[in-house]
C-alpha positions in Angstrom: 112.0 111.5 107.3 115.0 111.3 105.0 116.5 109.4 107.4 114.2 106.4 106.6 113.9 106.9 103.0 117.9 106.6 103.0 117.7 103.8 105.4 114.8 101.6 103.1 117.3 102.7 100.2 120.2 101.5 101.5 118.4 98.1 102.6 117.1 97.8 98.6 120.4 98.1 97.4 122.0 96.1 100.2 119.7 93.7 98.8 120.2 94.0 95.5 123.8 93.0 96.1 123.1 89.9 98.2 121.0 88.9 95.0 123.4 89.1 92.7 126.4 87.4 94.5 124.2 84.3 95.6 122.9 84.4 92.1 126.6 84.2 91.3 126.7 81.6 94.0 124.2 79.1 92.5 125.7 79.7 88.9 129.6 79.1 90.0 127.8 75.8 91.9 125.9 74.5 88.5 129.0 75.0 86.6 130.9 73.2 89.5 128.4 70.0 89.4 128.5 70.2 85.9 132.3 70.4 85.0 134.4 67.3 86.0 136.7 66.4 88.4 134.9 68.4 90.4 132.7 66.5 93.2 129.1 67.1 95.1 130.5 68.3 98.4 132.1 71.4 96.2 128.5 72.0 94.7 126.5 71.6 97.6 128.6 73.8 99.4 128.4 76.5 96.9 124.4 75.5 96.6 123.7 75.9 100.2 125.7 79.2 100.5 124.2 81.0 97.4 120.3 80.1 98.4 121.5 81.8 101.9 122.7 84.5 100.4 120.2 85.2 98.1 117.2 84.6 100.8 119.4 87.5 102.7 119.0 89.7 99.1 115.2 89.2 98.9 115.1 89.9 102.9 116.6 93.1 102.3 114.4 94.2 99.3 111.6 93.3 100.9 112.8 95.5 103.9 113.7 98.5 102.1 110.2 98.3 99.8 108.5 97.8 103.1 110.1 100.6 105.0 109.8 103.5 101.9 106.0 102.8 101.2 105.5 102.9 105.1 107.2 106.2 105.5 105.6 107.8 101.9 102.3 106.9 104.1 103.3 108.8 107.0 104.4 111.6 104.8 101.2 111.4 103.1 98.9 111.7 106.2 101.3 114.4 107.6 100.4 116.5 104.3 97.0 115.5 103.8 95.7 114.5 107.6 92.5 115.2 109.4 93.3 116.3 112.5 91.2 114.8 115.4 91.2 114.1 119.0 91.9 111.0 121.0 91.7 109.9 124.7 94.7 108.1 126.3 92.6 104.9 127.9 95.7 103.3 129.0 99.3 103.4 129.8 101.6 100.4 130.5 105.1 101.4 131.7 107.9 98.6 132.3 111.1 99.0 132.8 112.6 100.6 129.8 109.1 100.8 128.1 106.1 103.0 127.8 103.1 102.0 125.7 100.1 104.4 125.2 97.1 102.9 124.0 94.6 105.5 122.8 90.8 105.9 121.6 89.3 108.4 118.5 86.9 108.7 116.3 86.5 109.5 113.0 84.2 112.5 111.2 81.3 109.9 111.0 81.6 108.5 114.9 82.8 105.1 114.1 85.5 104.4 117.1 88.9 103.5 116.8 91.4 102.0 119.5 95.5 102.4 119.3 98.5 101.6 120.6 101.0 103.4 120.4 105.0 102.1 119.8 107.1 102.6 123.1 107.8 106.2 124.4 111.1 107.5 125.5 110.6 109.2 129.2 110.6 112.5 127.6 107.8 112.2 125.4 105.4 110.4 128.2 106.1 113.3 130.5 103.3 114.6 131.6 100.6 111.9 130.1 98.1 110.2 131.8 94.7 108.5 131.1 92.0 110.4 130.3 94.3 112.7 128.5 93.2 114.3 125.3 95.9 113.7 122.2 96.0 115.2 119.0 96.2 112.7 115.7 96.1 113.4 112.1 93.8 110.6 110.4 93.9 109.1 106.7 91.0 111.0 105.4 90.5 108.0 102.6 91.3 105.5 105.5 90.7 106.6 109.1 92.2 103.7 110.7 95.9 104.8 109.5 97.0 107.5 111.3 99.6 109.3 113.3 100.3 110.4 117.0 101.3 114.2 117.1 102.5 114.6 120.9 102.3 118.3 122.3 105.8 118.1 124.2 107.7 117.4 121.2 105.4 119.1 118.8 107.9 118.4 115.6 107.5 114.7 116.7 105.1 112.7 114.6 104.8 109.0 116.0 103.5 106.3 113.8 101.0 103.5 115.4 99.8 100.4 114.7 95.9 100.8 114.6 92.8 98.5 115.4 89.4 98.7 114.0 86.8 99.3 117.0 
């Protein structure tokens, strides 16, 4: 959990510093073009390598906004969560990857489908379809929601969700 809040932070700031040295960038190439005896090549040089630069800054921001609201989410539901049940329906194993894609319903019967992200061997020991798992839903918003496996039961998964 603190992990990915110092992770998103990191990415923000990572960021923030991209920004400002391809805002540098495109201000050392104005004053280039602008300035004589210098020529284009030296300001589109400059040009090309500051609008890189700072499309990698605004990448990163986005990131690390992106990846702190996802995880106060997950924090919020692990707080505040319904739990309910859910029935494996299927399992896709390849090598390397294990996908579980999973079925529940909310307090007022309206059906949900998941799928899981991919599960290390460990924590798809032991599942198969049919299985019942336990999830803790978004009591505002039932469709966001989180996987609590039983084998590693201090390990929360987060899933992308579809409407049923």
């Amino acid at each position: 959990m603190k992990r990915i809040f110092l992770f998103g932070g990191s990415l923000f700031l990572t960021g923030g510093g991209f920004l400002l040295y391809g805002g540098y960038e495109l201000y050392y190439s104005l004053l280039s073009y602008l300035s004589k005896g210098n020529y284009w090549g030296r300001f589109y040089d400059s040009f090309i390598k500051g609008i890189v630069i700072t499309s990698f800054g605004l990448l990163f921001i986005a990131a690390g906004i992106f990846m702190i609201i996802s995880e106060k989410k997950c924090q919020r539901i692990r707080t505040t969560g319904v739990p309910v049940k859910g029935t494996i329906t299927k399992i896709i194993e390849s090598p390397g990857e294990r996908r579980l894609y999973y079925e529940y319903r909310d307090a007022y019967g309206r059906l949900y489908k998941g799928k899981g992200y991919e599960l290390s061997e460990r924590e798809a020991y032991g599942l198969v379809v049919g299985n019942e798992i336990n999830i803790l839903i978004d009591p505002e918003n039932p469709k966001y929601h989180i996987i609590v496996l039983e084998k590693t039961s201090s390990h929360l998964l987060r899933a992308k969700i579809k409407e049923g």
